[in-house]
NUMIVEX-580043 format. One record per residue (C-alpha): residue number from 1; residue in one letter; x, y, z. Coordinates in steps of 0.001 Angstrom, whole numbers. Example, Ala and Ser with C-alpha at 12.3 -4.5 7.8 and 13.67 -1.06 7.14 Angstrom:
2
(node 1,'A',(12300,-4500,7800)),
(node 2,'S',(13670,-1060,7140)),
***
This chain:
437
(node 1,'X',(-54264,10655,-1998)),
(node 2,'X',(-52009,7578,-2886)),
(node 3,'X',(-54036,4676,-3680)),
(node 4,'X',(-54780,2351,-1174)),
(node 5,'X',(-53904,-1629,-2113)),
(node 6,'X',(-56982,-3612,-1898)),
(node 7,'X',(-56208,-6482,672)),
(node 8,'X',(-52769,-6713,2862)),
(node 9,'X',(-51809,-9887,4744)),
(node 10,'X',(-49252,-9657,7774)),
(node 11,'X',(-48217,-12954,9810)),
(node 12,'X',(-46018,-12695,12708)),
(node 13,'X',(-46154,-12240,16479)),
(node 14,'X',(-48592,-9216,17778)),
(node 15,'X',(-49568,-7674,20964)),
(node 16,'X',(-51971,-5181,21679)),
(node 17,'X',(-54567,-4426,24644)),
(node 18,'X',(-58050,-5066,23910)),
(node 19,'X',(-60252,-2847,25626)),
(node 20,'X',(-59986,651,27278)),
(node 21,'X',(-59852,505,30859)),
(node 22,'X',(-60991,2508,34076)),
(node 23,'X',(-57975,1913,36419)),
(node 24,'X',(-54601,799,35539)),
(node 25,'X',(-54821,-2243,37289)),
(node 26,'X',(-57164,-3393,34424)),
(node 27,'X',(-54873,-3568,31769)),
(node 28,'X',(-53260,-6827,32080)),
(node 29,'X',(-56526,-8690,31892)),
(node 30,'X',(-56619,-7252,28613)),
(node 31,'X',(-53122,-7772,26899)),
(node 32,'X',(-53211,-10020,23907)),
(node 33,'X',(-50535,-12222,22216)),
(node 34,'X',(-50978,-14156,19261)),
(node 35,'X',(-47595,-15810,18699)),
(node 36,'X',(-48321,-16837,15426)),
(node 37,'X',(-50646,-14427,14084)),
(node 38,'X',(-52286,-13305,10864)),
(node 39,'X',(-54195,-9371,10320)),
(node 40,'X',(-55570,-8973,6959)),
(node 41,'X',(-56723,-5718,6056)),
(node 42,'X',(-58971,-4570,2840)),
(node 43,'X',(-58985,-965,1712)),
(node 44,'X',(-57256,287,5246)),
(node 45,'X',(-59904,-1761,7329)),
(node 46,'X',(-59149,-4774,9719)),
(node 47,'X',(-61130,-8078,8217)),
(node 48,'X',(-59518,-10746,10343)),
(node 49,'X',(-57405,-10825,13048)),
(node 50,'X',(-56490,-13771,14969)),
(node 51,'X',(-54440,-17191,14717)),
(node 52,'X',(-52714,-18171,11447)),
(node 53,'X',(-53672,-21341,11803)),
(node 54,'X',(-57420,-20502,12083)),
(node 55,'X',(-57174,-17640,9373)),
(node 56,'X',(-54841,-18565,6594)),
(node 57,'X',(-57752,-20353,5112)),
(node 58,'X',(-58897,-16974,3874)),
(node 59,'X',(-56314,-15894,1818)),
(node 60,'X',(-56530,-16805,-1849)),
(node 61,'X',(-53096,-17764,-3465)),
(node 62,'X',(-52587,-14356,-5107)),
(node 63,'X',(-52270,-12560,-1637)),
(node 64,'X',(-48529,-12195,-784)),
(node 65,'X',(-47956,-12255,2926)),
(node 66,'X',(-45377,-10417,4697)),
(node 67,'X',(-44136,-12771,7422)),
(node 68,'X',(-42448,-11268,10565)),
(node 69,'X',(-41355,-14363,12594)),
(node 70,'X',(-38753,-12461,14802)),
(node 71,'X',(-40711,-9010,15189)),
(node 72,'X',(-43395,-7664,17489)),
(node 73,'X',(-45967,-6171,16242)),
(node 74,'X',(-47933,-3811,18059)),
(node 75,'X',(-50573,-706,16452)),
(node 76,'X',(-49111,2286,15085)),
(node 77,'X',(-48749,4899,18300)),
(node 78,'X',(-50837,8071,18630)),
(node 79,'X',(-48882,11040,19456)),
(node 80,'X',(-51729,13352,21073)),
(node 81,'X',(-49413,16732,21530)),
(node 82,'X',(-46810,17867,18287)),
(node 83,'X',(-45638,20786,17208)),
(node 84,'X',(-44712,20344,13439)),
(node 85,'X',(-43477,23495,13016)),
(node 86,'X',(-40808,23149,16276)),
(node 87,'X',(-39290,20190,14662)),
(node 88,'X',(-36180,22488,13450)),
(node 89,'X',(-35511,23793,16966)),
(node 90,'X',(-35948,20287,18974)),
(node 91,'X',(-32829,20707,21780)),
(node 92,'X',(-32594,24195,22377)),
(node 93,'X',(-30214,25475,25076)),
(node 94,'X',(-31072,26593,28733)),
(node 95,'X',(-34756,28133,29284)),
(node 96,'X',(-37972,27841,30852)),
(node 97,'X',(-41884,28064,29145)),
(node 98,'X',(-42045,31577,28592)),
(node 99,'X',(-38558,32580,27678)),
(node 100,'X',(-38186,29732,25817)),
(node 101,'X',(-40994,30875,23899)),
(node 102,'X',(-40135,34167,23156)),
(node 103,'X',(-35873,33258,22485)),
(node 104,'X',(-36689,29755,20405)),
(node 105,'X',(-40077,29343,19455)),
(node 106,'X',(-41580,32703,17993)),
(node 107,'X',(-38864,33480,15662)),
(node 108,'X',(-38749,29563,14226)),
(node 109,'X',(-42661,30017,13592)),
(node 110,'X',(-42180,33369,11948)),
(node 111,'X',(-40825,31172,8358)),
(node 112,'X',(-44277,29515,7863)),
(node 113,'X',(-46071,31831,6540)),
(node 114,'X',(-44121,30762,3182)),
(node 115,'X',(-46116,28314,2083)),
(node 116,'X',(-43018,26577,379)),
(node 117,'X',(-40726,26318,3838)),
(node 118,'X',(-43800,24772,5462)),
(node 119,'X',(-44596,22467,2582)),
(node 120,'X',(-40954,21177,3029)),
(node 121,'X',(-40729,20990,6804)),
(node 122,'X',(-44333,19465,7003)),
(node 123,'X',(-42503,16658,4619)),
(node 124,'X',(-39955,16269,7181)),
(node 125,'X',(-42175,15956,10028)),
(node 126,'X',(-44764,13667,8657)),
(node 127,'X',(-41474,11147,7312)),
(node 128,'X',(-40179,11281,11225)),
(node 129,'X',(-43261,10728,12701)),
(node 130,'X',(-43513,6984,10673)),
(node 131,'X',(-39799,6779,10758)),
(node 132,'X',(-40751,6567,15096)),
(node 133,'X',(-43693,4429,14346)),
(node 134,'X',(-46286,7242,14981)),
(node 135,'X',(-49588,6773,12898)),
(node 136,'X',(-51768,9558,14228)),
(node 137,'X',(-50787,12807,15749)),
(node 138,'X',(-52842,15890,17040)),
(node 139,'X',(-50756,18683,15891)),
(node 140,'X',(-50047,22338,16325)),
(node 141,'X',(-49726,24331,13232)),
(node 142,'X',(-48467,28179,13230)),
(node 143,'X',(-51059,31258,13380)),
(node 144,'X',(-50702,31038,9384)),
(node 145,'X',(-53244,28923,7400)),
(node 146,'X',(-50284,27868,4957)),
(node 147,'X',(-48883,26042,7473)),
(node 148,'X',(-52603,23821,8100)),
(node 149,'X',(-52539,23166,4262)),
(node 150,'X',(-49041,21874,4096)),
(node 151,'X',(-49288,19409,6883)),
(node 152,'X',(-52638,18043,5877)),
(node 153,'X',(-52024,17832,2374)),
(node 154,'X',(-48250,15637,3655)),
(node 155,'X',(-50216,13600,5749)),
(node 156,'X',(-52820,12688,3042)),
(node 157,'X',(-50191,11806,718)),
(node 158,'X',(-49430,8805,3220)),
(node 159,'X',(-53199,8596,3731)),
(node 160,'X',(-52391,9292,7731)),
(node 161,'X',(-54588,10250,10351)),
(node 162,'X',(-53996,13351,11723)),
(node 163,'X',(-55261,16240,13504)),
(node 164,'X',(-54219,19209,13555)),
(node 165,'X',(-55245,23628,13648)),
(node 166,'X',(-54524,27136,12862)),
(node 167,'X',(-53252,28660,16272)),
(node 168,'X',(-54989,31252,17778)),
(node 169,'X',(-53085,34068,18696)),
(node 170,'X',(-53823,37875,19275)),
(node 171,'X',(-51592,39223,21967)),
(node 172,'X',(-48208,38738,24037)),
(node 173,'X',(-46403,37754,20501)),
(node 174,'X',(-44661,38781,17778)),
(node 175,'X',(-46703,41257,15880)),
(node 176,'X',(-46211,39754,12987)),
(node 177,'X',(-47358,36351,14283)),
(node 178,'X',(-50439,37639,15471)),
(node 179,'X',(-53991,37445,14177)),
(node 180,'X',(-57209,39024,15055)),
(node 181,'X',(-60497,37557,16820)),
(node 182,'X',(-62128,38043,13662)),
(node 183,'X',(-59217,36750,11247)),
(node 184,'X',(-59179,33764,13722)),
(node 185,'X',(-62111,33183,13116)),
(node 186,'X',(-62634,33207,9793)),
(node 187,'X',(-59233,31936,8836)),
(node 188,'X',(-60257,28661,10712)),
(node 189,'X',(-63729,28629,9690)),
(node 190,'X',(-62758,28102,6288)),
(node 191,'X',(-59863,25325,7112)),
(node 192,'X',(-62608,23538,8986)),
(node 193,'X',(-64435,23088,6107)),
(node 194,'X',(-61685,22426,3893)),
(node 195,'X',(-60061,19617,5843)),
(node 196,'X',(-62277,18279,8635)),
(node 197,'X',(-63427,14658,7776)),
(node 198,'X',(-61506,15096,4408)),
(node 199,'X',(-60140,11702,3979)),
(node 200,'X',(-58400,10948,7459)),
(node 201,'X',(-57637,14808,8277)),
(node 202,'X',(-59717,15876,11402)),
(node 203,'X',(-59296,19694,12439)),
(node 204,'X',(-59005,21283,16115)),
(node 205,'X',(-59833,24913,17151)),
(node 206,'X',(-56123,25565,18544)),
(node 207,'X',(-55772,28585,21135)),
(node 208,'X',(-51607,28485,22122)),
(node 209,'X',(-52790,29454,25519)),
(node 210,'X',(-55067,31394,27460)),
(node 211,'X',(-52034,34007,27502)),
(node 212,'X',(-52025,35074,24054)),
(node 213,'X',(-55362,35042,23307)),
(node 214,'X',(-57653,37845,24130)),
(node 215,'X',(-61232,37326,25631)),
(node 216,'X',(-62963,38733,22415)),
(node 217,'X',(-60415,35983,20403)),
(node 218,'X',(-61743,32888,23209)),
(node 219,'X',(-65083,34006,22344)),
(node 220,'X',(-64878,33662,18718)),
(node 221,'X',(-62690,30230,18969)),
(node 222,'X',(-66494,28783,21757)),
(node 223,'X',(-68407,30365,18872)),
(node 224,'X',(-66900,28150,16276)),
(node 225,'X',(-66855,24934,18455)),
(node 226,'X',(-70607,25479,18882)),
(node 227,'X',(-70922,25734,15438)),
(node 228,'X',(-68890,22887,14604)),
(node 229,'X',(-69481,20614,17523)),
(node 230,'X',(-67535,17673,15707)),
(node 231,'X',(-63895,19372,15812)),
(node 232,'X',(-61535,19238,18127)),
(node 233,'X',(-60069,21840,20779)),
(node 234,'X',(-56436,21792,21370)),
(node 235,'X',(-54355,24090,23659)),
(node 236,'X',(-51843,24050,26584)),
(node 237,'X',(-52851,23988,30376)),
(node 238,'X',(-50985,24529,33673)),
(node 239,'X',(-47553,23452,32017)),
(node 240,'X',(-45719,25855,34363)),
(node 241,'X',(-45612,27838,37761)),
(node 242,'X',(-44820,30902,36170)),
(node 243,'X',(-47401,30746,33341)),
(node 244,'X',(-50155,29875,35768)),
(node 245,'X',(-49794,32801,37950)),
(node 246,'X',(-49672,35045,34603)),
(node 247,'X',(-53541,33439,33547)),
(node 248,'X',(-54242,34266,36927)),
(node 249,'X',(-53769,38070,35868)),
(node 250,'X',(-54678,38201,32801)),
(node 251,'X',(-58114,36461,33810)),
(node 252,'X',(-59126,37523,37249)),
(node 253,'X',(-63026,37112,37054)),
(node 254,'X',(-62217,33330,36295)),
(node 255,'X',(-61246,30475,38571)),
(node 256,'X',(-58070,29204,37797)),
(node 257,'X',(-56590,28453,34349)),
(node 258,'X',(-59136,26141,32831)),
(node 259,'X',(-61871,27848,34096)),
(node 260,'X',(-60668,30293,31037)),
(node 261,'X',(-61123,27337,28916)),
(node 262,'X',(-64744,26245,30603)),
(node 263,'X',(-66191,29742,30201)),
(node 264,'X',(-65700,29780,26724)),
(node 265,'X',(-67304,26879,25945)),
(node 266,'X',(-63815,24990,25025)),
(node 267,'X',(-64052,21934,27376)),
(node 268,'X',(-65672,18618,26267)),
(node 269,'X',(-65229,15283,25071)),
(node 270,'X',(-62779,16339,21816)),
(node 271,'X',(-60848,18785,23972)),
(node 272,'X',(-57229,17855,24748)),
(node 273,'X',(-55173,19801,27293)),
(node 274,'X',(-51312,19705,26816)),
(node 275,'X',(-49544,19141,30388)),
(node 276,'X',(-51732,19656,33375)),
(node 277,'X',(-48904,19402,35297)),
(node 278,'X',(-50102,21564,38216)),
(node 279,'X',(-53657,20960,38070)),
(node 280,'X',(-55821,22243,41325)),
(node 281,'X',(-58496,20093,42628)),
(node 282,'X',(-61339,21796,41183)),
(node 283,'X',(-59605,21153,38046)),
(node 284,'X',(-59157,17462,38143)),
(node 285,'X',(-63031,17499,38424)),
(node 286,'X',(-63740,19936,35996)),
(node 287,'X',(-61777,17871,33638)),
(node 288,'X',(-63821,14475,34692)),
(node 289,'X',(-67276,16086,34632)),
(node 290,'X',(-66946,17550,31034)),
(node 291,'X',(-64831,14162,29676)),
(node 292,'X',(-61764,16198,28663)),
(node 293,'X',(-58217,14791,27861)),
(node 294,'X',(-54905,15066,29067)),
(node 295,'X',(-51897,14802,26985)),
(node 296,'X',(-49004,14052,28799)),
(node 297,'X',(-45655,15326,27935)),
(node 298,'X',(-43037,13941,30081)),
(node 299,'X',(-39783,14529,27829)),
(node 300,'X',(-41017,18071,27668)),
(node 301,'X',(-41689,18436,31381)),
(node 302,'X',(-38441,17189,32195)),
(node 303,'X',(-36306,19274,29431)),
(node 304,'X',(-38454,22489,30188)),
(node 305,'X',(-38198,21829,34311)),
(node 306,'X',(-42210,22029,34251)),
(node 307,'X',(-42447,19289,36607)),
(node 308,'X',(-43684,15787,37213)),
(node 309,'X',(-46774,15081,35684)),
(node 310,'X',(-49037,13222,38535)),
(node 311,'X',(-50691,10049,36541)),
(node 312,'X',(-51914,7999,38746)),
(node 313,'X',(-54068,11051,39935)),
(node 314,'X',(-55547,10811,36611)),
(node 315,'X',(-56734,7536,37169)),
(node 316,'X',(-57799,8261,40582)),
(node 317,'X',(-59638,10876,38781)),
(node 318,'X',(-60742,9331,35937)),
(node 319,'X',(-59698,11470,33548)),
(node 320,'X',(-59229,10199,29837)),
(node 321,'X',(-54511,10332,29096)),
(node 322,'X',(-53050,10365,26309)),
(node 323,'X',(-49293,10189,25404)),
(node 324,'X',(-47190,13168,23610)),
(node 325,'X',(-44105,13735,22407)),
(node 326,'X',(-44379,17598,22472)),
(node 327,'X',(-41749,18569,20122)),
(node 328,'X',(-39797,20688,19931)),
(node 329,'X',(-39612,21286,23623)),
(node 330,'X',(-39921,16983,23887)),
(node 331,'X',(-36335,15692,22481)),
(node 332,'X',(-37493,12640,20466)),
(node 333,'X',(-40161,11900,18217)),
(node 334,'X',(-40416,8411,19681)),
(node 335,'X',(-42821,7126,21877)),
(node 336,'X',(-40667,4393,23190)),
(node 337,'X',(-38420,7313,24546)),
(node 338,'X',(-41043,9141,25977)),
(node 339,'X',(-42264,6004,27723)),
(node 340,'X',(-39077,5558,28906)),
(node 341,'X',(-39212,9441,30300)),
(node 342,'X',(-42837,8494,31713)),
(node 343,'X',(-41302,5733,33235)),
(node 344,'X',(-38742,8230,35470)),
(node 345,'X',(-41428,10979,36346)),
(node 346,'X',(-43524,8326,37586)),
(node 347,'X',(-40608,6784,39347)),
(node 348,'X',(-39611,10082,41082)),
(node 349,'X',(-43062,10453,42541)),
(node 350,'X',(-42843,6725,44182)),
(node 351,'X',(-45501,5266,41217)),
(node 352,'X',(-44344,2546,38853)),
(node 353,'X',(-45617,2662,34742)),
(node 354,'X',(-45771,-1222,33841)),
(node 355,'X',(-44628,-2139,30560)),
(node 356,'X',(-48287,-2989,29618)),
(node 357,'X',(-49589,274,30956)),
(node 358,'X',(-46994,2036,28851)),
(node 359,'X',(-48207,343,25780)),
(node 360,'X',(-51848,1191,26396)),
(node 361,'X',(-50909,5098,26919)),
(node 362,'X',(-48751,4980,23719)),
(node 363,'X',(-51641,2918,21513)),
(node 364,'X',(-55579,2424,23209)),
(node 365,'X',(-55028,4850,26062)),
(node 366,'X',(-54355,7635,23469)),
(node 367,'X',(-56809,6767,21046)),
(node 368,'X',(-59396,6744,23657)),
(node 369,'X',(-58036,10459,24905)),
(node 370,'X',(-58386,11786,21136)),
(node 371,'X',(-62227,9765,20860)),
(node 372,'X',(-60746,7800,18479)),
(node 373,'X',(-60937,4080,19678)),
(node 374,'X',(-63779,2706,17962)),
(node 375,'X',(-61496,3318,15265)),
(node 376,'X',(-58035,3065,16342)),
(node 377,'X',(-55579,1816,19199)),
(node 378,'X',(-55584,-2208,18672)),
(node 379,'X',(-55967,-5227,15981)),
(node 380,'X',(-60560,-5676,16554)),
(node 381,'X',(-62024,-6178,13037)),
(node 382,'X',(-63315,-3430,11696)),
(node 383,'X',(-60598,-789,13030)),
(node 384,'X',(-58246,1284,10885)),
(node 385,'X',(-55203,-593,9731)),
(node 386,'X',(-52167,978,11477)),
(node 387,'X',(-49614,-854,13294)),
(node 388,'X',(-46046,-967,13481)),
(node 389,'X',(-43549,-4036,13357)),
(node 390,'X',(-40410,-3534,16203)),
(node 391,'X',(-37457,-5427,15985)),
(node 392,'X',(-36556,-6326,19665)),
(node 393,'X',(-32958,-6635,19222)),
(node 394,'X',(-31902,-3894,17152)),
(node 395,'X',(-28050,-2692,19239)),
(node 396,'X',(-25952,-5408,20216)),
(node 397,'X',(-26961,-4532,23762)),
(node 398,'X',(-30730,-4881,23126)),
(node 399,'X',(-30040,-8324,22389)),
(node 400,'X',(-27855,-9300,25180)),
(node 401,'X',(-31199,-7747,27434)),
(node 402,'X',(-34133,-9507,25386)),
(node 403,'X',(-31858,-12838,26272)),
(node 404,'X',(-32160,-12732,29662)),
(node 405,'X',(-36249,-11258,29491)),
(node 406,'X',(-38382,-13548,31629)),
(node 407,'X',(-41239,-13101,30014)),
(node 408,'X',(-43277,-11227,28038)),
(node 409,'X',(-43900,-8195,30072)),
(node 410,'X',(-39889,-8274,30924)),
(node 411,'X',(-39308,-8562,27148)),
(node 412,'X',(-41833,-5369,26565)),
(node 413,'X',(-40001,-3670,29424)),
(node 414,'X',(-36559,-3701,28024)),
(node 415,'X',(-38076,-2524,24551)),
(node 416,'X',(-39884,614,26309)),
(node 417,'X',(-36112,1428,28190)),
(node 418,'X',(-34029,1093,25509)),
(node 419,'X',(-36749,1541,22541)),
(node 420,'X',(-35561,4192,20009)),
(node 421,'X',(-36565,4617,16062)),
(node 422,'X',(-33646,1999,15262)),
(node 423,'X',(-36306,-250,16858)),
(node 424,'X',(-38460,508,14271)),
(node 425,'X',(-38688,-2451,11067)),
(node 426,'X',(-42040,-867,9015)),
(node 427,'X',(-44727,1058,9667)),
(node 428,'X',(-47930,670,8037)),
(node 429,'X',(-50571,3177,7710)),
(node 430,'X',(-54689,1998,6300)),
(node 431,'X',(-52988,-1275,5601)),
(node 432,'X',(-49727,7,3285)),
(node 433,'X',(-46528,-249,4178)),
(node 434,'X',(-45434,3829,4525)),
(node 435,'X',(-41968,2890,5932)),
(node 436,'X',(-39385,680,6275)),
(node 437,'X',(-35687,508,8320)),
***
């Protein structure tokens, strides 16, 4: 793990929302600005954040501080649904879930069980992820254990928080990407203990889907939440017409698609459900009453013609979002340009995503979906040190907008529509500076 400098200092202008909300309507009661701010961080920990003016006081005259008069700076975004292994395949041509699956996805996974191509693709994808300003990501893996080792041991390297599993998979694959119940099992067993609460690394029990995953194989993956209650489940839900209908078969006795899920003991506070795009009733409650997540994809939706992802349900609902990039079927490792996707899906269905809303899905919002916001998602003392400094006016075009911005919110707006990783001036990770433009 690289070392971690003892105290950073960071001036400049920040924004970030300051407490989790029930209903959208909350969030702009809790936006703060500090216009001319100062965060100091000791080993990767927040120690003050607030006014220059009132803090500078604290700093003795060996502490450099990196100023940022011109920037915004905002906490490092949470992507809460990645694929690491998809990064190679991001954009591919003309198909739907399950044939996109079995053309695209399945044969690109098939390389990772060399421990050296995953090693060098997980060095890619942890580099792209800061390059976009992304501090923590809940990730898929392949079926191979190689795979977990070489994205954990990247993202410890940068001392990054992420999450991430061994997928489950014994049927309706590749034979050779296939495990057993019992390798599964095992396999993941032994990664749990080898990475979970190692450092920043957190590990999740990740079933693809209900499709390729046997009953005995669900079992086994309820047995081994139960016996580590503390780990995450990950897994895709009700991304797709088609797929749906296919659970449906596959699973008669149950009702619906996460009832799958439920029976086995795989719903809860650290489960996160890709998509829900098509959720039934029953569902929305099922996922309130047992405090499960969604992570909502909507540059996947779009690309894969899944459909519109309902949010404001979810707040009627009160079930816990988070924001996800979903590579590779998602087309950009930024969270500005999957806000800016959100933005349209919510559009189509007659909602509006404010720019403030947007910025709590991409930073609180999704730390609160991943049970992560006592420790992450905003600038409170005490929290984990990752933010990321934008630059506002990066194209010529940018600039022209953020001239005319009327305010604040207008000014965030703008960013979130035209926001790519050229927006992006450092990102900083427990307090160290991991990247810069």
């Amino acid at each position: 793990m690289s070392s971690v400098i003892a105290t950073t200092a960071i001036r400049g202008r920040f924004l970030d929302i300051q407490n989790t909300v029930a209903q959208a309507r909350e969030i702009h009661d809790q936006v703060r600005y500090v216009e001319d701010g100062l965060l100091i961080s000791q080993n990767g920990k927040i120690t003050y954040f607030g006014a220059w003016q009132d803090g500078q006081h604290l700093l003795d005259a060996n502490i450099p501080v990196e100023h940022y008069p011109q920037q915004l700076i905002v906490p490092g975004f949470i992507d809460t649904h990645i694929h690491f292994p998809q990064t190679e395949m991001i954009g591919a041509y003309g198909e739907q879930l399950l044939e996109w699956l079995n053309t695209y996805t399945f044969p690109t996974e098939l390389q990772f069980k060399e421990p050296e191509y995953a090693t060098k693709i997980a060095e890619f994808f942890i580099q792209e992820l800061l390059k976009n300003g992304t501090t923590t990501a809940l990730v898929f893996a392949t079926v191979h254990p190689e795979s977990v080792d070489a994205l954990f041991e990247a993202a410890t390297r940068k001392n990054m928080r992420v999450i991430a599993g061994k997928v489950l998979m014994d049927r309706h694959a590749p034979e050779d990407l296939c495990d057993t119940a019992d390798s599964a099992y095992t396999d993941s067993k032994a990664l749990i203990e080898k990475w979970h609460g190692q450092g920043r690394n957190l590990y999740a029990i990740t079933p693809r889907f209900a499709p390729t995953s046997t009953e005995a194989q669900l079992t086994k993956a309820g047995q081994l939440k139960a016996e580590y209650p503390d780990v995450y489940v990950h897994t895709h839900l009700s991304e797709n017409k088609n797929e749906i209908a296919w659970v449906k078969e596959l699973f008669p006795s149950q009702n619906g698609y996460l009832d799958v899920y439920h029976h086995y003991g795989l719903t809860g506070s650290k489960s996160v459900f890709a998509h829900c795009v098509h959720l039934e009733e029953h569902e929305w409650q099922c996922m309130h009453d047992t405090d499960s997540a969604i992570a909502f994809c909507p540059t996947s939706n779009l690309f894969l013609g899944s459909g519109l992802f309902p949010l404001h349900k979810a707040w009627e609902k009160q079930v816990k979002v988070g924001l996800g990039t979903d590579i590779g079927a998602g087309t950009s490792f930024n969270q500005l340009q999957t806000l800016n996707e959100a933005y349209k899906v919510q559009q189509l269905q007659g909602n509006k995503l404010s720019a403030f809303e947007a910025l709590y899905h991409a930073t609180l919002g999704s730390a609160k979906a991943l049970s992560l916001d006592d420790k992450l998602g905003n600038f409170k003392q005490g929290k984990e040190a990752d933010f990321v400094v934008l630059d506002l006016n990066a194209t010529a075009l940018q600039a022209l907008r953020q001239s005319r911005a009327k305010n604040l919110e207008d000014s965030l707006f703008a960013l979130v529509t035209m926001g790519d990783d050229r927006n992006i001036v450092a990102t900083y990770v427990f307090g160290q500076c991991v990247y810069q433009a």
